[in-house]
N, C-alpha and C positions, 0 to 999 in steps of 0.2 A: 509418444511425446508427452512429457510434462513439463507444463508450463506454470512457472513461479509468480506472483505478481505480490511487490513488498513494499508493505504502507513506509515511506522513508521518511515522513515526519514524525512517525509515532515512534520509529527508532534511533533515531536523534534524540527525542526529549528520553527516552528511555536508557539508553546512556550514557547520556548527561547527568541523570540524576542517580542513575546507578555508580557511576565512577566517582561520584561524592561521598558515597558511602565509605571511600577509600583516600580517597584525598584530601578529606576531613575541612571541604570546604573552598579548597585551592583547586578551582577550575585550570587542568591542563587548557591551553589555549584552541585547540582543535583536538582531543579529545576523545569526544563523541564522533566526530567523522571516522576517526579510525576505526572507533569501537564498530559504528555499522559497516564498513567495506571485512571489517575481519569477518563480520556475523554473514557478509555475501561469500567471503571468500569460504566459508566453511558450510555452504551451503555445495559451493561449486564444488568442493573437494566430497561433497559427499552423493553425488549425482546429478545436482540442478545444472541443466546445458540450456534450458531455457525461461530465463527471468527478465522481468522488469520493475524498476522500481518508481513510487511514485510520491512525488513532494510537493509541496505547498510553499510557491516561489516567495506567495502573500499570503496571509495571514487572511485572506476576504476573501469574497464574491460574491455573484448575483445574490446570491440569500440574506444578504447582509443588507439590500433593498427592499428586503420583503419584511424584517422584523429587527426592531432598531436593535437587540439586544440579543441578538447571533454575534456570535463570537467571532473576536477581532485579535488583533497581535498583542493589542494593550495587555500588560502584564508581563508579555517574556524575557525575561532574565536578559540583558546585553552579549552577556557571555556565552548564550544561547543562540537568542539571534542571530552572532555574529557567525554563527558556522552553517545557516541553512543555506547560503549558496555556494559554499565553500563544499560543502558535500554534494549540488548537482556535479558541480566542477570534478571533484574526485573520483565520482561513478562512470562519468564520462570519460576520464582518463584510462578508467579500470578496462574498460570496454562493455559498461552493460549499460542497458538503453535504461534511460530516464526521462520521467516525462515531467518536467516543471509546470504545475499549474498555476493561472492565473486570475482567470476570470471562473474559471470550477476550480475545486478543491482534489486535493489528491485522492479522495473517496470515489469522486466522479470519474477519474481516471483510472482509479481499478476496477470498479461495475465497468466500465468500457470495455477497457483492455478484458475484464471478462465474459461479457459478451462477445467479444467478436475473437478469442480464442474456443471458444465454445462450440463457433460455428463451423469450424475446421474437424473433418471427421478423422484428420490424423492425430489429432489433441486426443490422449486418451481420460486425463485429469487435468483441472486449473487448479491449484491452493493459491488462496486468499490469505495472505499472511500478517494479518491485524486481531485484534481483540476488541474492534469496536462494535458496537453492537449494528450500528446501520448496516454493516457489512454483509451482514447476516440475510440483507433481503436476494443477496445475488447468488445466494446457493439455489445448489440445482441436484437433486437426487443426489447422488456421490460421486457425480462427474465434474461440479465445483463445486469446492468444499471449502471455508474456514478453519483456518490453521491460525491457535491462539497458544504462541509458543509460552504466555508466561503462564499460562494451566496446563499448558503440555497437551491441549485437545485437540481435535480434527473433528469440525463439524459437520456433519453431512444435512439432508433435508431433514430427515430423523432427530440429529440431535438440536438442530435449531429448535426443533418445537419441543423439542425435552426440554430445551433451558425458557423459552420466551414461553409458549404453551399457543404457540401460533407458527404456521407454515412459511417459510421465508416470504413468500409473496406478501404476506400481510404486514409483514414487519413495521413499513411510514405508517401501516394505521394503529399498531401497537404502542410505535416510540410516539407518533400525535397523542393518545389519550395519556401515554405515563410521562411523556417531556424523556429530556435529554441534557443533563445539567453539563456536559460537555461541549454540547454546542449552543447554547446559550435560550433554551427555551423548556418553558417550564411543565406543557401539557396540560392537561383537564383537571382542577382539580375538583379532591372528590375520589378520582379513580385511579385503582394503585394497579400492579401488574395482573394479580390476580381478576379484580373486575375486568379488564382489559379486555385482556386474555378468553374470557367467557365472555364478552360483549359481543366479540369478534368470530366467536367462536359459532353465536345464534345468529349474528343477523349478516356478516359478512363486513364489507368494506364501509368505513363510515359513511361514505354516499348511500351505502340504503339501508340506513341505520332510519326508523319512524324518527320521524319530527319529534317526539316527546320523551325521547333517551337522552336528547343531550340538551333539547332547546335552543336560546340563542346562541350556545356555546357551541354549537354546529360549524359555523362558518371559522370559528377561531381554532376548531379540530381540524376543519381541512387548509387551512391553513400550515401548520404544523405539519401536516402531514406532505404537504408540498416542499418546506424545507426539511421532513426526513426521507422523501424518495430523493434516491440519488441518479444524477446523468448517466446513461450507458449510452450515450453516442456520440462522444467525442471520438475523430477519426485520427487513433492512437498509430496506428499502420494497418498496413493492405495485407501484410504475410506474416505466417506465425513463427516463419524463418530467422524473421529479422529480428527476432528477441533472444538469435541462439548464441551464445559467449565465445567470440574467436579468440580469449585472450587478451593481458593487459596491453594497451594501446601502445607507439612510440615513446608518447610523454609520460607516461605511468612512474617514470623513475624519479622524475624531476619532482613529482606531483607525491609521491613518497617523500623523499627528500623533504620538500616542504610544508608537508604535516606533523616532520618528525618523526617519521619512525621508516626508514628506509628498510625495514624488514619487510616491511609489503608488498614491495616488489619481489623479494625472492619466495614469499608465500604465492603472488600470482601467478608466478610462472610453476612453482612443483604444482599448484592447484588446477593446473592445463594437463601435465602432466599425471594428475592422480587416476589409480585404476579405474576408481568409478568413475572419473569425467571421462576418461578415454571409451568405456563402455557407451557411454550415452552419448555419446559426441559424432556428427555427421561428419562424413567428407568434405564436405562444402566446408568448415570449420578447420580442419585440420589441413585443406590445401590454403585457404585463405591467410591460417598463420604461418606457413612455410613462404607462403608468396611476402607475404609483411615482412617476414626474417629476413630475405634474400634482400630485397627495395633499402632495410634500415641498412643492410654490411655492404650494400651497393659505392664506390667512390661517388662522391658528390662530386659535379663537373663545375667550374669555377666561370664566374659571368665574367 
């Protein structure tokens, strides 16, 4: 079993401004939700039977108490905004599990979800499917790995420290000394990746960094580094089952229909049907969607 888990807010904003390139400005209305259910659907068509995807319901949380200038929704385009729950709604019609966050961020909910698919000794791999650098702390040898499809790489523990020059684990204490102009804090300055990098490398984690490496800028490093380690305990689900794809749901049609492009329906259903989803696809899936088929051509009995 491999287990999918896809950053849904980074792929939203990434086809939103990818399909401007083409529209020269004139935002289709939704859009970008299409664009990401196509990028799941052609995931599923090419073996993924078990994914989830994770989004950021708010633009906030907890972290956002900790440092007035974490990053907040201020700024996002209307036309952008207006499709982030437009797209939980559509994932959910699709049939794949989505996890809206609120008080964590979707970050928090994939270190989750990848922790506790990790823990299943039937998971043979997790990919991490974001390019954000925090992500980078929840790799694990080559059994979870970051998948950063716009370099086209697959990270393992290996390449994590080829690119940062530090072990996933250290990662909060890397993005604390270099900041993180994404989430809205700016790091030590003074120290650029390379210092980091070799800081980290002599003395370990910034708590047992000597008192005269960093000074009073100690406490405003572990600070930082508190909002770059991410949550892995939010309790996503109990079974690595329930992230397996039985299939676009009842409503899927309707929910096509009203994004505009009713061809998604007839992509989710040949995409149940493609060789590789059928290779990779459990029983429990394949009776589940026969039992759904029969229930929806079932006569409705009249109250």
């Amino acid at each position: 079993m491999i287990v999918h888990l896809i950053d849904g807010t980074y792929e939203l904003f990434r086809h939103f401004y990818g399909l401007r390139r083409f529209t020269k400005g004139k935002d289709r209305p939704m859009g970008a939700v299409v664009g990401v259910l196509n990028g799941v659907l052609q995931m599923i068509e090419e073996g993924a039977a078990h994914l989830g995807v994770a989004t950021d319901h708010v633009i906030e949380s907890f972290r956002n108490e900790l440092w007035d200038g974490y990053k907040t929704g201020e700024g996002i385009e209307p036309a952008l905004r207006a499709q982030f729950h437009p797209l939980e709604d559509a994932l959910a019609a699709l049939g794949v599990t989505v996890w809206p966050m609120v008080e964590l961020e979707a970050d928090d909910a994939l270190a989750s979800a990848a922790a506790l698919a990790a823990k299943d000794p039937a998971v043979q791999k997790v990919c991490i499917w974001t390019p954000d650098k925090d992500l980078a702390q929840c790799v694990r040898g080559d059994r979870v790995v970051q998948v950063d499809r716009k370099s086209h790489a697959i990270r393992d523990a290996q390449g994590v420290h080829a690119k940062f020059g530090v072990s996933p684990e250290r990662i909060p204490d890397y993005l604390a000394l270099v900041g993180d102009a994404s989430d809205g804090y700016p790091g030590i300055s003074g120290i650029g990746a390379k210092g980091a990098a070799g800081l980290i490398d002599r003395f370990g984690r910034i708590e047992d960094f000597p008192d005269e490496i960093l000074g009073e800028r100690k406490s405003l490093a572990l600070l930082f580094k508190k909002l770059a380690t991410l949550r892995d305990d939010a309790a996503l689900f109990s079974d690595v089952g329930r992230l397996e794809w039985h299939g676009p749901g009842q409503g899927f049609a309707a929910m096509a229909s009203t994004l505009g492009d009713p061809r998604l329906l007839e992509r989710a259903e040949k995409a149940f049907h493609s060789p590789k989803a059928l290779e990779s696809r459990s029983p429990t899936a394949i009776a589940f969607k026969k039992k759904s088929s029969k229930a929806a051509k079932a006569p409705q009995k009249r109250s």
